[in-house]
C-alpha positions in Angstrom: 20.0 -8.0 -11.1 19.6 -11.2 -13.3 21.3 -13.7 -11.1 18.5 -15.7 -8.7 21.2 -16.6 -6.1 22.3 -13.3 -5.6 19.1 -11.8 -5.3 18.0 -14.2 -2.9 21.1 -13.6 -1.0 19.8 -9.9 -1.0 16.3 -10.8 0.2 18.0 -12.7 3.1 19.7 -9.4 4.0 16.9 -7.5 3.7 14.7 -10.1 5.8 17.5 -9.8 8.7 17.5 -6.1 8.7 13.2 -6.1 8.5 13.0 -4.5 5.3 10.5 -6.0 3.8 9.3 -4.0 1.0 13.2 -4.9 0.0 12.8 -8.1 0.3 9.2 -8.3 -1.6 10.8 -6.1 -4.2 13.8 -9.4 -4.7 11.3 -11.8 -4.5 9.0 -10.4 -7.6 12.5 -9.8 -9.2 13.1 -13.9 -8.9 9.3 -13.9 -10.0 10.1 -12.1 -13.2 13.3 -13.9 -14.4 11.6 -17.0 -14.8 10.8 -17.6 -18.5 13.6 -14.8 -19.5 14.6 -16.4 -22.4 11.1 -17.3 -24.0 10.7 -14.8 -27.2 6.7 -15.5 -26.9 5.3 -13.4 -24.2 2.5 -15.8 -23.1 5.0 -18.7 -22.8 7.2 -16.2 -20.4 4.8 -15.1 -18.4 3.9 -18.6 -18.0 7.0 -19.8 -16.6 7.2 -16.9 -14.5 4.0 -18.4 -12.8 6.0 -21.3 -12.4 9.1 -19.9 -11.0 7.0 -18.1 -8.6 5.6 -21.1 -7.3 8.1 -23.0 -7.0 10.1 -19.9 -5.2 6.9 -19.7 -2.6 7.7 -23.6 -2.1 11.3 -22.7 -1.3 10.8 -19.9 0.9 8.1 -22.5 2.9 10.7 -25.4 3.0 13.8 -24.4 3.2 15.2 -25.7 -0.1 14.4 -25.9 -4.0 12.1 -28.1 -4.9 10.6 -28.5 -9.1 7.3 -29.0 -9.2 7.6 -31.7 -11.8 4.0 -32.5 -12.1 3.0 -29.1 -13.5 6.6 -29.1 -15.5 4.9 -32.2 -17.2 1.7 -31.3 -17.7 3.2 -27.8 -19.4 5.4 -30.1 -22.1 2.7 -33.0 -22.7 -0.6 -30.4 -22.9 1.2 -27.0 -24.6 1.3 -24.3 -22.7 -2.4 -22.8 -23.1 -4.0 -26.1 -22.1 -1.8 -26.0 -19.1 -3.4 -22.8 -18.4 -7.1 -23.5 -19.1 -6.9 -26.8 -17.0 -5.9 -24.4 -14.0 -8.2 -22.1 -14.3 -11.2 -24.2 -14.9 -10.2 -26.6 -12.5 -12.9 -27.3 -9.6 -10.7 -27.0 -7.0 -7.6 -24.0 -6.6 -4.3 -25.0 -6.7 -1.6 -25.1 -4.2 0.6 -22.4 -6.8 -2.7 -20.4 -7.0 -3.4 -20.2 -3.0 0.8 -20.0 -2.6 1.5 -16.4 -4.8 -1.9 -15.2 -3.6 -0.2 -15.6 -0.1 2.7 -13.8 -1.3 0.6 -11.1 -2.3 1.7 -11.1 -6.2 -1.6 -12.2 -7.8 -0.5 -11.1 -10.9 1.8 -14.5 -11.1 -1.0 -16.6 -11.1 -2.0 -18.8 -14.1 -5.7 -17.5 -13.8 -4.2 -13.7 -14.0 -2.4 -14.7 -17.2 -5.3 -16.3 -18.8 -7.1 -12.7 -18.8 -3.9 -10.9 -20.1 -4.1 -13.2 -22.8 -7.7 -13.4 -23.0 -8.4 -13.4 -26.7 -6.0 -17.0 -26.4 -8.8 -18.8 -24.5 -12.2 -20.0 -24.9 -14.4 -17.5 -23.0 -15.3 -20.6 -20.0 -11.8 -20.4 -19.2 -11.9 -16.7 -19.4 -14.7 -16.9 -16.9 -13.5 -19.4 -14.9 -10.6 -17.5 -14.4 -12.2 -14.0 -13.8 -14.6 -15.8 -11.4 -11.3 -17.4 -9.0 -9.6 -14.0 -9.2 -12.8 -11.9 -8.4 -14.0 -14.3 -5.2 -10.0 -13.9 -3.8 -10.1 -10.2 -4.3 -7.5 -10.0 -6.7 -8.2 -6.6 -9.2 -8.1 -7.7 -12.2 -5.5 -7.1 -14.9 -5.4 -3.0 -16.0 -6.9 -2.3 -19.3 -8.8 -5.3 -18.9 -12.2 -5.2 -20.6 -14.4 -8.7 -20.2 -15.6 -9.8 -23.8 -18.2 -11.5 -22.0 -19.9 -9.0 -20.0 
């Protein structure tokens, strides 16, 4: 399925009939088709981070709602400073603490900085490793730390 609405109309169902490992399985769908039509990998997989924020925001209110202020910060810093801001930031961010609380760490910003590890400067490799590690999140398969 590539259509959002209809798979969140399928989640619904699922969610009314209690099956939830349906309904997790529409949700990481709606995860994935953010970005779609980015040809560079890193990009996609950042707007996927996006999309699954603001899809947690939905599911918590009710109603779609852009997060505008990360949108920005994505077109005025490039996508990798985006990125490293979050995942060397002092505090966690609402997206971070929302997909964690889905249970699909692997949308996180700080999860894509150590796919893409050899894009980053090794702080925000670090910095990254360090957020993930002290939520419990396993870290990326295949990953190997160039800093350890």
């Amino acid at each position: 399925m590539t259509d959002p609405k209809r798979i969140r109309v399928l989640m619904q169902n699922a969610q009314n009939r209690n099956e939830d490992g349906l309904a997790r399985l529409c949700l990481r769908r709606i995860f994935e088709l953010g970005g779609a039509d980015h040809p560079d990998p890193l990009v996609r997989r950042l707007w996927q981070a996006v999309t699954a924020y603001e899809e947690t925001l939905r599911l918590k209110f009710g109603r779609a709602k852009r997060e505008t202020r990360v949108r920005k910060k994505i077109e005025t810093k490039g996508p990798l400073a985006a990125l490293a801001d979050w995942a060397t930031a002092k505090d966690v961010t609402p997206g971070f603490i929302a997909v964690i609380d889905a249970g699909m760490a692997e949308f996180t910003g700080e999860y894509i900085v150590l796919e893409y590890a050899d894009s980053f400067d090794d702080e925000v490799v670090q910095a990254a490793r360090a957020r993930l590690e002290g939520f419990g999140v396993a870290l990326p398969k295949g990953w190997r730390s160039r800093l350890t």
